[in-house]
C-alpha atoms as one frame of an Amber mdcrd trajectory, in Angstrom:
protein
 -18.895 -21.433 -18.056 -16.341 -23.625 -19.924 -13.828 -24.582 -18.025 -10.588
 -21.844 -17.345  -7.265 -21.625 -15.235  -7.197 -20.756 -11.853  -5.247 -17.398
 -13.167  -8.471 -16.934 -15.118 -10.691 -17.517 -12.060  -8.736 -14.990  -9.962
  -8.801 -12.308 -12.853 -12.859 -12.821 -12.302 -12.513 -12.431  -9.053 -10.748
  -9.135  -8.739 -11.683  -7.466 -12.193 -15.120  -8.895 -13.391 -17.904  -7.376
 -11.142 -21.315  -8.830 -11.629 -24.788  -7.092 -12.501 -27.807  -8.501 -11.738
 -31.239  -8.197 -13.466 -32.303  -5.670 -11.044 -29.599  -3.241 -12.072 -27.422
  -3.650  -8.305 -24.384  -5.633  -7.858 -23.774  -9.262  -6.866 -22.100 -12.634
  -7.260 -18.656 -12.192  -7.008 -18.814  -8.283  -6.839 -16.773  -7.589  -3.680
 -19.170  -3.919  -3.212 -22.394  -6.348  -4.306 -25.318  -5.631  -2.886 -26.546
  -9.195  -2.774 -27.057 -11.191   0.496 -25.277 -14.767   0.221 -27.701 -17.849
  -0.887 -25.678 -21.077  -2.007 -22.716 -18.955  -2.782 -21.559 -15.374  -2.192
 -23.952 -12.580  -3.316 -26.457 -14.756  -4.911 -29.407 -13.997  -2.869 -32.316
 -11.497  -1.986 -30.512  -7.693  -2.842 -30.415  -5.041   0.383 -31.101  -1.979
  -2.379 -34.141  -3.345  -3.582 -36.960  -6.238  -3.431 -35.118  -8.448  -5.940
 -35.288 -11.686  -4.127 -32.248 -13.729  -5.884 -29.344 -12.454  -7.856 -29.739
 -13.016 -11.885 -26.315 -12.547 -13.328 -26.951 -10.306 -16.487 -23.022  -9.588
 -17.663 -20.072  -8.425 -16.507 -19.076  -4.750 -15.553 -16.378  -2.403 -14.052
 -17.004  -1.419 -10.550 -19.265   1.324 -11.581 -21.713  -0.995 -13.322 -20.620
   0.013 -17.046 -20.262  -3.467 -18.944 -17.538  -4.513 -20.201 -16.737  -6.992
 -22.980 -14.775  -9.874 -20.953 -12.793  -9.559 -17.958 -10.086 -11.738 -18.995
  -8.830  -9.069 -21.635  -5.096  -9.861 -21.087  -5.339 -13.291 -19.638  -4.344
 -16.293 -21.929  -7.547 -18.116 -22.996  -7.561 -21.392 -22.068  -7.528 -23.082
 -25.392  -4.051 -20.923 -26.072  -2.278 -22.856 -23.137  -2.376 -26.173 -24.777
């Protein structure tokens, strides 16, 4: 990931949930349903046998994707 603002950081952390490969939450998803491995929600999944989170894209908190959850932020390239 290029590199962003802390703002931009913290608008991933409470807006962008993450999918996974196997179709279940994780990463940074604060309902994930990925067991911590290196970092939060990036190991073995407790709804399935997926053994370590594969990010896939980002989604609302019911799973539906969504484009980019930094719609509203300022891109980084815009503050300099």
């Amino acid at each position: 990931m290029k590199d962003i603002s802390e703002e931009q950081r913290e608008a991933i952390r409470t807006k962008g949930f993450e999918m996974c490969e196997c179709g279940h939450l994780g990463g940074s998803s604060p309902n994930g349903k990925h067991t911590s491995r290196f970092e939060k929600g990036h190991g073995s999944c407790t709804a399935c046998d997926c053994k370590q989170y594969t990010w896939v894209y980002y989604c609302d908190k019911d799973g539906e994707p969504v484009e980019n959850p930094l719609d509203g932020i300022p891109n980084i390239e815009e503050e300099k």
